[in-house]
Backbone bond lengths (Angstrom), bond angles and torsions (degrees), N, CA, C in turn:
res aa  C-N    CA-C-N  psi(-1)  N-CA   C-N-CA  omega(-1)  CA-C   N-CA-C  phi
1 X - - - 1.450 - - 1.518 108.05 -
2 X 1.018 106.65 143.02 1.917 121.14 165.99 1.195 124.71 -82.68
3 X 1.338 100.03 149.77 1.836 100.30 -165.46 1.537 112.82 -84.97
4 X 1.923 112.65 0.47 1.686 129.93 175.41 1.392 97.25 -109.19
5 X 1.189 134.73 148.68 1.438 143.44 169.63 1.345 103.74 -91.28
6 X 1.458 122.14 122.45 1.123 148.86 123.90 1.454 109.42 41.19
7 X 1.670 97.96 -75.00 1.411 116.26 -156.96 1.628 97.31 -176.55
8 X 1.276 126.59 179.92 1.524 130.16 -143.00 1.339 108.93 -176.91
9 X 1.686 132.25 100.03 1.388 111.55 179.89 1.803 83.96 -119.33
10 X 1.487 97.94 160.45 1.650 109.12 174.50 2.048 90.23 -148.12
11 X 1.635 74.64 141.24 1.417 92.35 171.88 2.032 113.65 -127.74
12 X 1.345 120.27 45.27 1.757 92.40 -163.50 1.457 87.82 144.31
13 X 1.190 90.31 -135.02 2.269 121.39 152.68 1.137 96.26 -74.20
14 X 1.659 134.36 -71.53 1.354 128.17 -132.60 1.741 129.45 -78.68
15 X 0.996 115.97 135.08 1.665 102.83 -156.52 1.490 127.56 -121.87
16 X 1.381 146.76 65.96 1.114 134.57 -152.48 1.036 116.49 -79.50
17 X 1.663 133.71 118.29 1.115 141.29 170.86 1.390 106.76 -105.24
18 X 1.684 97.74 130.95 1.620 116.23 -169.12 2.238 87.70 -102.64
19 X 1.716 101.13 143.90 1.209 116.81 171.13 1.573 95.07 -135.19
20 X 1.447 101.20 149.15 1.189 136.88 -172.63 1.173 114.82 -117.08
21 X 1.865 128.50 107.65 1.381 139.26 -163.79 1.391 101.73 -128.93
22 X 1.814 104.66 130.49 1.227 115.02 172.95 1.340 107.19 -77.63
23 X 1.703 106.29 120.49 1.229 105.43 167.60 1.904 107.93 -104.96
24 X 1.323 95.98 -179.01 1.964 111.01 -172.28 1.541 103.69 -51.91
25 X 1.470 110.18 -42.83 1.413 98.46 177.18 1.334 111.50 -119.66
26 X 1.252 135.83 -25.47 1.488 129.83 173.76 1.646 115.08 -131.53
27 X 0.774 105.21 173.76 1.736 115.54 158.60 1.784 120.81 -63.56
28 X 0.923 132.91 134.87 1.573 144.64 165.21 1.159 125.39 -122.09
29 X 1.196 145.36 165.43 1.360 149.14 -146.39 1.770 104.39 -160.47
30 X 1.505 114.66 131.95 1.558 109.59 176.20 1.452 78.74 -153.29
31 X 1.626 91.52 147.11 1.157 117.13 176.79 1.696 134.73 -109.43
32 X 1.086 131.64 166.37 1.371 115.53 -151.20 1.473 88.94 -145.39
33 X 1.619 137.30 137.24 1.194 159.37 -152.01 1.433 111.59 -128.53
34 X 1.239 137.81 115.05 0.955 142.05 -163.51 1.799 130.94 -146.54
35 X 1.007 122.95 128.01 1.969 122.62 -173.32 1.263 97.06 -135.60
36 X 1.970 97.34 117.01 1.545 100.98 171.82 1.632 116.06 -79.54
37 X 1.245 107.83 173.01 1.890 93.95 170.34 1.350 89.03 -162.96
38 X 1.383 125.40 -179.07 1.496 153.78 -150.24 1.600 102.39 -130.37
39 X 1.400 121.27 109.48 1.149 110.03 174.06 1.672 99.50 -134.41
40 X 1.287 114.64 116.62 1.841 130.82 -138.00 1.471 117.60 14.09
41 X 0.907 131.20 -73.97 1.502 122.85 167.99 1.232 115.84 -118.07
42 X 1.365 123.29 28.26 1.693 117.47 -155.71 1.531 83.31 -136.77
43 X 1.554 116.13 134.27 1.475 136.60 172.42 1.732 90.21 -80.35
44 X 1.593 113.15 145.82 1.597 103.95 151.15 1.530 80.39 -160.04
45 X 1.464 109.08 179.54 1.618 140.30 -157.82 1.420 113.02 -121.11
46 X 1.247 116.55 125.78 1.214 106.61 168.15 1.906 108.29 -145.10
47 X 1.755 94.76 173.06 1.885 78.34 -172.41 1.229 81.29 -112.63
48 X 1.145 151.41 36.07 1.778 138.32 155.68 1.944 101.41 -79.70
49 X 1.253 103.08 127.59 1.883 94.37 -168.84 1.822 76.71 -114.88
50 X 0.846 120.93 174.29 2.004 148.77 -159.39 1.867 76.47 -135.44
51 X 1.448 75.33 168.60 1.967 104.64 -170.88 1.698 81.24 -67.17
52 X 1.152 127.10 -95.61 1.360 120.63 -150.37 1.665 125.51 -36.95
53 X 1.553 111.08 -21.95 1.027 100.41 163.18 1.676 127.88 -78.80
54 X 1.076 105.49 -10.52 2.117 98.63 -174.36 1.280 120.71 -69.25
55 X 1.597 115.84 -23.32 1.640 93.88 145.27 1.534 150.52 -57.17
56 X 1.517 107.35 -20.77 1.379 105.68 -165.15 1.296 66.59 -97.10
57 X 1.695 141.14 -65.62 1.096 99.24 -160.34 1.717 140.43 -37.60
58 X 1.022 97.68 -38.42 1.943 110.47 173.45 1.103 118.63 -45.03
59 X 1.748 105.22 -46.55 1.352 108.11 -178.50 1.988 103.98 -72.77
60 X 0.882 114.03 -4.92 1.765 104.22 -164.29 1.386 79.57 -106.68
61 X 1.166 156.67 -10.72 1.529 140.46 -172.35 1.394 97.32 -98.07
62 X 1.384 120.04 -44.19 1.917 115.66 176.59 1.378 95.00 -50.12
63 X 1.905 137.35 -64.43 0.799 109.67 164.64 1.736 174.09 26.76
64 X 1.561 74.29 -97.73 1.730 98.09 174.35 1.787 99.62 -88.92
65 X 1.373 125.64 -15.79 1.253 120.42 169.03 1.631 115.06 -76.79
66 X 1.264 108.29 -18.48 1.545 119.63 -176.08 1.315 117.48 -78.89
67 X 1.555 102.13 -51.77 1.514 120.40 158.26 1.501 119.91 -33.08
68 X 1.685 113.18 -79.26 0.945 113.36 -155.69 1.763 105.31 -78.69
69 X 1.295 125.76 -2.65 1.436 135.12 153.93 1.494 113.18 -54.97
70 X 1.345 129.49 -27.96 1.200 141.30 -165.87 1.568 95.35 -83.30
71 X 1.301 125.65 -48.09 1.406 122.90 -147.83 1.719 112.43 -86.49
């Protein structure tokens, strides 16, 4: 894996960052799920998403599935 991501979709909070791993015979791609939040003045990340987020997530995984179909 690389220490730059791939590629990057955000919908909201929720954020899918696609990584790109050399494998033995080709390249692969895994993706990583993510909801920012506010905790007093400090941003941090977490992958627990609440009901309102699992749509955008859905929509950011067609996405990053679209993407990495492309490559």
């Amino acid at each position: 894996m690389s220490d730059k991501p791939a590629k990057k979709f955000r919908i909201g909070f929720i954020t899918a960052t696609i990584w790109k791993n050399n494998g033995t015979d080709r390249a692969f791609y895994t993706v990583d799920l993510s909801r920012t939040y506010k905790d007093g003045t400090e941003f941090k990340n977490t992958n627990q998403l609440n009901h309102p987020d699992l749509m955008n997530a859905a929509r950011l995984l067609t996405k990053a599935e679209n993407w990495i179909a492309e490559q």
